[in-house]
C-alpha positions in Angstrom: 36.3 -54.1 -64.6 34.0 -52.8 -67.5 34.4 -49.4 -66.2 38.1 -49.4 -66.6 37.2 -51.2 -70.1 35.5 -48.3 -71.1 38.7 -45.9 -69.6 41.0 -47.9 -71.8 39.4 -47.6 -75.0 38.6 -44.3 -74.9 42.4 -43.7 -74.2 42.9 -45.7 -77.5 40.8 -43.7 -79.4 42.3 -40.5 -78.1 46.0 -42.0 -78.8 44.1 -42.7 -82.7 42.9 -39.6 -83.1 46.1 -37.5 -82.0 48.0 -40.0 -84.2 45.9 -39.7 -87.4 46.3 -35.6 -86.8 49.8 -35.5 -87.3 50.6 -38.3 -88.9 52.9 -38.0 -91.9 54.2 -42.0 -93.0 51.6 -44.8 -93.1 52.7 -48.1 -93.8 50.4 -51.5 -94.5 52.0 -54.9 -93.6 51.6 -58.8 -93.8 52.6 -61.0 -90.4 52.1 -64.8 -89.2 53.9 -66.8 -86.6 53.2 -69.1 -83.7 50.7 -69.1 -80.5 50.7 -70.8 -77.1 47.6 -70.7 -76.0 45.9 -71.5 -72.4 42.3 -71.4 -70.9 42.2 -71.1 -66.9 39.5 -71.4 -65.4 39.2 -68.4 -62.5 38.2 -71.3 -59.5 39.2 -74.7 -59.4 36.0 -75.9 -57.0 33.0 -75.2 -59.0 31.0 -77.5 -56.2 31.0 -80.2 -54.1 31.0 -82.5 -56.9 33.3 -80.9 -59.6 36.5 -79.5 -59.4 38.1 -78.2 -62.5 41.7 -77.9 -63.1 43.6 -76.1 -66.5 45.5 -78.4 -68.7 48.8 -77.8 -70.7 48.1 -75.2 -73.3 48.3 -76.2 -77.3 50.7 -74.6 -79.9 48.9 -72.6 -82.6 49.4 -70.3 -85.8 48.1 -67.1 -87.6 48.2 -64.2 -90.0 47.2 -61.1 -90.7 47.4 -57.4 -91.6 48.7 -54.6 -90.4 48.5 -50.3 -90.6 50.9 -47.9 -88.9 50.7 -44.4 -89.2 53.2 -41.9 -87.0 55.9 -39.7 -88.0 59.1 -40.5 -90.0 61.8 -42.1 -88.8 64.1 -39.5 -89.8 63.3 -36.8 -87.5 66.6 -35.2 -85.9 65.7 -35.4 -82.1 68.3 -33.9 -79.3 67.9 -36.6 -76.1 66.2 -39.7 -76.0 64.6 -40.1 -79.1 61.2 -42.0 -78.4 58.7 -42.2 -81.5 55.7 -43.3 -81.5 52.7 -44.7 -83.9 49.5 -46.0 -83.7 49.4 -49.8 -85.2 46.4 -51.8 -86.2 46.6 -55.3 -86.4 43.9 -57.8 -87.5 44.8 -61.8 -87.5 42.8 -65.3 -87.6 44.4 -67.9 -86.0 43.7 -71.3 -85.0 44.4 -72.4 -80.8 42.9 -74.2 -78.2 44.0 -76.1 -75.2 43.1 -78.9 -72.6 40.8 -78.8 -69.2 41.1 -81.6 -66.6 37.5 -82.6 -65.0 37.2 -84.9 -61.9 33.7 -85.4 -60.9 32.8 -86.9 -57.5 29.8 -88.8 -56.3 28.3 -89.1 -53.0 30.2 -92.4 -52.4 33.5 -91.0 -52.5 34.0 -92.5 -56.1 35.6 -89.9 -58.6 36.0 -89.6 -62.3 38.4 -88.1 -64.1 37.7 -86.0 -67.7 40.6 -84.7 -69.8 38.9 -82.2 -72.5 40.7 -80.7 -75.6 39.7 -77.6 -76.8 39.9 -76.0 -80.5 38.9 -72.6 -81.4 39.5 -70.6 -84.7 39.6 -66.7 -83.9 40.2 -63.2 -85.1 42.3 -60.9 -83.0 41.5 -57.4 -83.1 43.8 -54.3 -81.8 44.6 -50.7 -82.1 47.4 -50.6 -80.3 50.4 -47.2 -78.9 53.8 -48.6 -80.3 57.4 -46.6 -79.0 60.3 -46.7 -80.7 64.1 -46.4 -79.3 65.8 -47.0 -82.1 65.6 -50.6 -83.5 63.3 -51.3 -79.7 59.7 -51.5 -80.0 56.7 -51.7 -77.4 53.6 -52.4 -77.8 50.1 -52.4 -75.7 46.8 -51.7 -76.4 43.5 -53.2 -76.0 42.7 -56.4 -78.2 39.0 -57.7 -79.4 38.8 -61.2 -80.0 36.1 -63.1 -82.2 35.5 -66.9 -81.7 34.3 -68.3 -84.9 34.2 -72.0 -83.9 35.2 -74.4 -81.3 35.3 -77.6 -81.0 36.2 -80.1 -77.8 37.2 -83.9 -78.2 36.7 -85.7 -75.4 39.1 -88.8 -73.8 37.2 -91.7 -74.3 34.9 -90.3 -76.6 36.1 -90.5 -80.9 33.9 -88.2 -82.1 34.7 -84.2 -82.1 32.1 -82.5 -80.8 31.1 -78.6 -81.1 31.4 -76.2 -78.0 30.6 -73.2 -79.7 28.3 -72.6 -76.2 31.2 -73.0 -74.0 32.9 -69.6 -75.4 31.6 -66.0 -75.6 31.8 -65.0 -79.0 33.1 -61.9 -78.2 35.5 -60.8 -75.8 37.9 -58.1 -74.9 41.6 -58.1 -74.0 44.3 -56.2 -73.4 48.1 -57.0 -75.3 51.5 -56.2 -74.6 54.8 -57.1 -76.2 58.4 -55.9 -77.1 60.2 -56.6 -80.5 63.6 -55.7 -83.0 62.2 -53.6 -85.9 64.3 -53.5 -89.6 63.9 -51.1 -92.0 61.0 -53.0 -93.5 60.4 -56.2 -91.2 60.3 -56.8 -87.2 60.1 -59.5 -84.8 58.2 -59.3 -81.7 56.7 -60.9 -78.8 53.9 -60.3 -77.6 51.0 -61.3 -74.3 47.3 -61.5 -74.9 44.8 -62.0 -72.0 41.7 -61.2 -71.6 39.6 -58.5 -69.7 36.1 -60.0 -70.1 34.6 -63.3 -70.0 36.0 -65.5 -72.5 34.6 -68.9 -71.4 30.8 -68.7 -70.8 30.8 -72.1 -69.0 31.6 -75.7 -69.9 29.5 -78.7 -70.0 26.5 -76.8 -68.7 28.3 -75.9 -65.5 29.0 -72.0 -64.5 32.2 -71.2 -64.4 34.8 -68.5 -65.7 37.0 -69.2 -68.1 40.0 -67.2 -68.3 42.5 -67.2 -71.6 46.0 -66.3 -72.1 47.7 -66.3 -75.5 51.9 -66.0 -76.2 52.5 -65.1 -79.9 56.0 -65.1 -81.8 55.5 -62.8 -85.1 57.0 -61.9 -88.0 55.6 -59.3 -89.9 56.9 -57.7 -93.0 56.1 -54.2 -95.0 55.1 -53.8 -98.0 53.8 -50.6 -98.4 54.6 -47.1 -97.3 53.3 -43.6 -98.1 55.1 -40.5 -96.8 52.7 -37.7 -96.5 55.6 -35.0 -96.6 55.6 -31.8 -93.9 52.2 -32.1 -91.5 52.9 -28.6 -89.8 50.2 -30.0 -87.5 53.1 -32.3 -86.3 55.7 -31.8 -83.8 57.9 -33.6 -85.9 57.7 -31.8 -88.7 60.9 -30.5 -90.7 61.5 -29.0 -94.2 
């Protein structure tokens, strides 16, 4: 898996470089919206005593920044006309979501855990957007910063940190489709991620797997056209 890590961001970096080369508009933007977010752990039997089963996920929000570069929309184009741009997004958003643990003992006895999880994170991404007309998609790979969590337990009133249960870093991979204006877009789009994101919980190995769902809306507000880049395709007088 890391090997093909390593594939995909180069990839990204070449799509950057070949983007920042020819660019000629570059645009900076604002966006926030809403998150559904879900940890999964990757086996259900950690032993013969524990089993561990994924929750329902828990509603979240963010914002952030944005920065596009490609060329102008304008470009006369015979065909399908498919533009693309590179887009950098950086957001901090709050998430989290619930894990089931049923213990057993020796005498057949079991015991039953619900666990809710709360995490603040940034969400990194350089990611290849295509245009067909007002249709946009998006993919790329993501990077994804835990800068707290916290777990309240049932029965228990007291919040409680599990900063150890969550790698601090991690890296992803998003996807998503969306309507884009003149100056704002919709889109949604599907985070998961690529490496370890849970590191283990309550001092028992296991792998944590996390998906996030985001509904944004992000806005423009401000554009620079760099005029003719002969080093463009695109380019025209």
């Amino acid at each position: 898996m890391k090997k093909y890590i390593r594939y995909f961001i180069l990839l990204a970096f070449l799509v950057f470089l070949n983007h920042a080369l020819n660019a000629q508009i570059y645009d900076i933007g604002v966006f926030g919206g809403v998150s559904y977010n879900k940890l999964i752990p990757e086996k259900n039997t950690i032993s013969n005593t524990l089993f561990i089963r994924d929750g329902i996920g828990k509603p979240g929000v963010f914002i952030g920044m944005n920065y596009a570069i490609g060329p102008p929309k304008d470009q006369p184009k015979k065909g399908l006309d498919i533009k693309s741009k590179l887009l950098v997004e950086a957001s901090y958003g709050k998430g989290g979501s619930y894990m089931t643990f049923t213990y057993s003992n020796p005498n057949g006895n079991k015991k039953t855990t619900e666990i809710e999880y709360t995490f603040y994170r940034g969400d990194y991404s350089a990611k290849l957007a295509l245009g067909l007309k007002k249709f946009q998609f998006v993919i790329g790979p993501t990077v994804t910063n835990i800068f707290y969590s916290g777990m309240d337990i049932s029965g228990v009133d007291k919040t409680r940190s599990a900063t150890g249960d969550f790698a601090s870093i991690s890296i992803g991979y998003e996807l998503g489709v969306g309507i884009e204006g003149d100056a704002a877009n919709i889109s949604l789009r599907y985070q998961r991620n690529a490496s370890d994101f849970g590191q283990r919980f309550m001092a028992t190995p296991a792998k944590i797997n996390n998906y996030q769902i985001r509904l944004m809306l992000a806005y423009r507000i401000y554009r620079k056209h760099n005029g003719i880049n002969r080093r463009s395709i695109n380019w025209h007088k």
